[in-house]
N, CA, C and O of each residue as an XYZ file, in Angstrom:
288
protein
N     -13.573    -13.985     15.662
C     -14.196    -12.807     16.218
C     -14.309    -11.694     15.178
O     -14.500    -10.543     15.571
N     -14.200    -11.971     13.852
C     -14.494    -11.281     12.799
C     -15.451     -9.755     13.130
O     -15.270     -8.559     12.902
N     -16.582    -10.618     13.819
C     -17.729    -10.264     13.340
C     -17.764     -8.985     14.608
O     -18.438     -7.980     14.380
N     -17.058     -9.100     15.824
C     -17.056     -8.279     16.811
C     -16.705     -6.937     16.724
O     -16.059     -6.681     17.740
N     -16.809     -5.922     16.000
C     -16.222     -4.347     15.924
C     -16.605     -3.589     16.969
O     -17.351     -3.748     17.936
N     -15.917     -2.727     16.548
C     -15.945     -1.409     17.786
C     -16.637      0.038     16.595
O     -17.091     -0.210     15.479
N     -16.567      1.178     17.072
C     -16.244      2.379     16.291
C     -15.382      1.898     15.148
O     -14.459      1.089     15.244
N     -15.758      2.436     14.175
C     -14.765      2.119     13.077
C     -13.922      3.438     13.045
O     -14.472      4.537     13.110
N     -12.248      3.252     12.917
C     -11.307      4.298     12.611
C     -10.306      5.086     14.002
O      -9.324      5.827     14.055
N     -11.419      4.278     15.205
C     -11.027      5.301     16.173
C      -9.973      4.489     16.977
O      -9.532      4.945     18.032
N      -9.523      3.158     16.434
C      -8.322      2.503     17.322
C      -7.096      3.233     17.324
O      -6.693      3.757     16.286
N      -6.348      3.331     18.601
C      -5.274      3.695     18.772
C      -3.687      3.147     18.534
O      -2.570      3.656     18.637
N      -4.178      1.934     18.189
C      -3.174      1.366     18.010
C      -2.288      1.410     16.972
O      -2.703      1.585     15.826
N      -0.860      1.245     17.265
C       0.168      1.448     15.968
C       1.360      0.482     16.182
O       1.744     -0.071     17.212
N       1.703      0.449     15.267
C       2.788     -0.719     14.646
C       3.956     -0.046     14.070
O       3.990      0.692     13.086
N       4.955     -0.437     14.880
C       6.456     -0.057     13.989
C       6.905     -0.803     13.650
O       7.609     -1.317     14.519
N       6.957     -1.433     12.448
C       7.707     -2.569     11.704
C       8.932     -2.405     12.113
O       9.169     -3.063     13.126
N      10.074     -1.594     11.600
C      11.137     -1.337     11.627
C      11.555     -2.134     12.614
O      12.254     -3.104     12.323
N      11.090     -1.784     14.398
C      11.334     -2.056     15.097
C      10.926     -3.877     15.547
O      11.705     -4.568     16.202
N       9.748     -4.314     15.094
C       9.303     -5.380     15.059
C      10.505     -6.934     14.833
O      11.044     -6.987     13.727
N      10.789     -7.866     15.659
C      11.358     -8.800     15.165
C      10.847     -9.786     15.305
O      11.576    -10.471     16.022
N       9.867    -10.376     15.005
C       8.379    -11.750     14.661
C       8.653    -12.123     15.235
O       9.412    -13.011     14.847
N       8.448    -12.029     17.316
C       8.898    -13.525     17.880
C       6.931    -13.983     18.157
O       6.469    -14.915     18.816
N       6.353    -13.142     17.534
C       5.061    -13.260     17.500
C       3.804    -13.072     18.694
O       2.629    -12.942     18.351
N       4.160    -13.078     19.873
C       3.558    -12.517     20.933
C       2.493    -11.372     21.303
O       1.689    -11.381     22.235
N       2.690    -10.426     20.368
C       1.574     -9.624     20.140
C       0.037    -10.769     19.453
O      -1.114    -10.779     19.891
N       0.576    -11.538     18.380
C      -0.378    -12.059     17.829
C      -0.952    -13.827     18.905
O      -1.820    -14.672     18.686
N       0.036    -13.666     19.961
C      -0.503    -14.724     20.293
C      -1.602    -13.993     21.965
O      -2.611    -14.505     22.448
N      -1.014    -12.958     22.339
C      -1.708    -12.360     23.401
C      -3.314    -11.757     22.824
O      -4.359    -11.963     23.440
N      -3.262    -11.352     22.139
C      -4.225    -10.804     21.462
C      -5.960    -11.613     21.601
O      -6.240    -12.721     21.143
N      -6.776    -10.818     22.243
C      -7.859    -11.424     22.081
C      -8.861    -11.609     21.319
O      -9.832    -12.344     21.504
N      -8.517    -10.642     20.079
C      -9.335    -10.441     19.079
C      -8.472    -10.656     17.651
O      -8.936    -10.170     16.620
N      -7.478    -11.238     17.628
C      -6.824    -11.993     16.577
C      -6.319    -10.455     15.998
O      -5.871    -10.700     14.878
N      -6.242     -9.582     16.150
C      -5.896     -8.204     15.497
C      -4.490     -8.163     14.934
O      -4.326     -7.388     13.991
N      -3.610     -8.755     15.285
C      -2.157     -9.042     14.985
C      -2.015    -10.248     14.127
O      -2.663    -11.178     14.607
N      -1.167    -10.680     12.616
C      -0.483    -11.658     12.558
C       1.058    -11.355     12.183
O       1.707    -10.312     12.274
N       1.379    -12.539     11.765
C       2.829    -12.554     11.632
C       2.755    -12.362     10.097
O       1.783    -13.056      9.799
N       3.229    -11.815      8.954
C       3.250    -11.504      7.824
C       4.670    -11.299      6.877
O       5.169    -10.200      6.635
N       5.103    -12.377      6.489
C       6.519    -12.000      5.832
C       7.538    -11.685      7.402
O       8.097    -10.653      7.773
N       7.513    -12.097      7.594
C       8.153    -12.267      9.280
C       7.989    -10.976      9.806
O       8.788    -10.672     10.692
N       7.133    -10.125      9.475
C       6.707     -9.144     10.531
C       5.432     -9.015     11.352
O       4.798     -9.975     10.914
N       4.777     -8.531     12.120
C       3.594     -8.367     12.421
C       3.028     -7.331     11.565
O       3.637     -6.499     10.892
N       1.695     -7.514     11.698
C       0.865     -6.759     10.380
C      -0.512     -6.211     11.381
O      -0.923     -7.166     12.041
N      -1.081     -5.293     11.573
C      -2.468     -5.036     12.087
C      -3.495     -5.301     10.434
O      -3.611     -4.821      9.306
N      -4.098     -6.502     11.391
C      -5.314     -7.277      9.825
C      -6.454     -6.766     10.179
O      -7.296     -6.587      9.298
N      -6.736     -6.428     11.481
C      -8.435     -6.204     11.658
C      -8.236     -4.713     12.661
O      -8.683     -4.802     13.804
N      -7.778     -3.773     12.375
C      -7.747     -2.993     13.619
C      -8.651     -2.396     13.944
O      -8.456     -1.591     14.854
N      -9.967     -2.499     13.397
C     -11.255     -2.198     14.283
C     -11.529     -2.719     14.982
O     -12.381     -2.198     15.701
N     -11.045     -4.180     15.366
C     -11.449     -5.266     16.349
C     -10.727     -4.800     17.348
O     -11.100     -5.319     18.400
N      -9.706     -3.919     17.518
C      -8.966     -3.774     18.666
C      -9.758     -2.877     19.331
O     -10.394     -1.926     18.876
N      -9.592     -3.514     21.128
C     -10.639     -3.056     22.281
C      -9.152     -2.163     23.045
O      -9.504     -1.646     24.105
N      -8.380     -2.031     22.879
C      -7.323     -1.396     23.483
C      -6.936     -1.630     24.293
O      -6.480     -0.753     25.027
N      -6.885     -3.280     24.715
C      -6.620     -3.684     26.386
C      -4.725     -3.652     26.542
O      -4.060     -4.169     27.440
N      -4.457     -3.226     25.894
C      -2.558     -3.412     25.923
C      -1.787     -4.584     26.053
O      -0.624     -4.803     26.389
N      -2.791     -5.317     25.680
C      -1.755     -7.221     26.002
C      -0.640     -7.014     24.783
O       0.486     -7.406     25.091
N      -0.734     -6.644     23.894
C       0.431     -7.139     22.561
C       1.213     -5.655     23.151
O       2.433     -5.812     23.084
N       0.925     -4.587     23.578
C       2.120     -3.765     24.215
C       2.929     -3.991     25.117
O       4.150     -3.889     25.005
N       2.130     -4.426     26.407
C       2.873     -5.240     27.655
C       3.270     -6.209     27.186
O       4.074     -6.540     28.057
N       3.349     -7.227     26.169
C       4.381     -8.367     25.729
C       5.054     -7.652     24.857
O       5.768     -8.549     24.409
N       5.315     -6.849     24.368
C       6.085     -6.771     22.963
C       7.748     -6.709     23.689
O       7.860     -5.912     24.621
N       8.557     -7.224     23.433
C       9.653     -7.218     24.113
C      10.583     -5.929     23.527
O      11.644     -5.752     24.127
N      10.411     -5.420     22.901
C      11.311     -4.350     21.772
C      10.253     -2.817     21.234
O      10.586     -1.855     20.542
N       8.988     -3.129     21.870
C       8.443     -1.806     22.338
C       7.981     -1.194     20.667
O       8.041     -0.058     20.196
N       7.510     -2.519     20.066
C       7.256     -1.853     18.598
C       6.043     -1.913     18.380
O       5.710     -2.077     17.206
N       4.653     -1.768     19.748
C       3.780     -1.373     19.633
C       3.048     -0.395     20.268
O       3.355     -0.118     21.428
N       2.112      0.195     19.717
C       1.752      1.477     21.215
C       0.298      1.796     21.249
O      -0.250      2.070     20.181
N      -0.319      1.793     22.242
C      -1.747      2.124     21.943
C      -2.193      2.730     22.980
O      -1.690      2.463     24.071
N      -3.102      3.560     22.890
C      -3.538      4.562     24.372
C      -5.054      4.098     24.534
O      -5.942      4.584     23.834
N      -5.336      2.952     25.674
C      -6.386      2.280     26.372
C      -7.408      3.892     26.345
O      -6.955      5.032     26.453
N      -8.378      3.620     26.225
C      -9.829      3.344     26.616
C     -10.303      4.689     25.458
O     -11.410      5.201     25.622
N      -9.354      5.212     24.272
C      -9.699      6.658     23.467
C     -10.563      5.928     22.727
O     -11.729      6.237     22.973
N     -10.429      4.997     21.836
C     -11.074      3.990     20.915
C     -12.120      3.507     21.370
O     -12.750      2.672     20.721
């Protein structure tokens, strides 16, 4: 889904490594592949592709992602 963008710049989404522990779920909920696993953390690779639907927030078990639906 490379090819699918939104607005460029205006995603809300954010990533706290720190907090992050790779059980990978953000990157597997994800409908636009926007998440991988990277050196055992998650990484945002495409974050213009993100539509802001909150699937990798509502799974994240440790709350190390955050994004505010529908600003983007």
């Amino acid at each position: 889904m490379e090819d699918l963008q939104y607005l460029a710049g205006v995603s809300t989404l954010t990533l706290s490594k720190d907090q992050c522990i790779a059980c990978g779920e953000c990157q597997r909920v994800c409908p636009h592949q926007v998440l991988m696993l990277i050196d055992g953390k998650a990484e945002i690779v495409d974050h213009d592709s993100c539509i802001e639907c909150g699937a990798c927030v509502n799974n994240c078990p440790v709350a190390a992602l955050s994004v505010t639906p529908g600003v983007g």
